[in-house]
N, C-alpha and C positions, 0 to 999 in steps of 0.2 A: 520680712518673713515672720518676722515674733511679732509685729504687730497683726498679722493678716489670721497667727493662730488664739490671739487674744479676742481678736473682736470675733472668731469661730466659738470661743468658748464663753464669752459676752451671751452671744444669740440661744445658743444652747441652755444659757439659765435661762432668759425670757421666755423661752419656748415650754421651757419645765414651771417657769413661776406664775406664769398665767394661767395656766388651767387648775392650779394649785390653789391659787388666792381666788379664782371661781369659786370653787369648791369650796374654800371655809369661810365668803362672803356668805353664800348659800346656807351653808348652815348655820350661820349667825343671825341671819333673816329670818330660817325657820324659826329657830330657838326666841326671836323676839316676840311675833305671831303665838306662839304657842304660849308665854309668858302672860300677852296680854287679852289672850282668850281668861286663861285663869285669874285672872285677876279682876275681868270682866263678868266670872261667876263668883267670884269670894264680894265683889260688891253689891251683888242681886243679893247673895245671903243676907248680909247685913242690911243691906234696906229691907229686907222682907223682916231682919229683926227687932228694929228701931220702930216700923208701922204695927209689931205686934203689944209693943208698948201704948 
């Protein structure tokens, strides 16, 4: 009986930690993407600054 309400309350975190840890994989993805867009115009800058040399 204590076992059967442990693995009841087992399933219930997985069921809450998965769509959880979707969600801030997602936004750690976004936030990469978005990091290496800018950083991908802060190097246009400077190459555009280095050629006006």
């Amino acid at each position: 009986m204590y076992a059967a309400s442990m693995l009841g309350i087992f399933s219930l975190l997985i069921t809450i930690a998965v769509p959880v840890l979707l969600v801030f994989i997602s936004i750690w993805i976004y936030q990469i993407k978005k990091n290496s867009e800018t950083q991908v115009e802060q190097n246009k800058e400077i190459i555009q600054l280095l050629k006006k040399d």
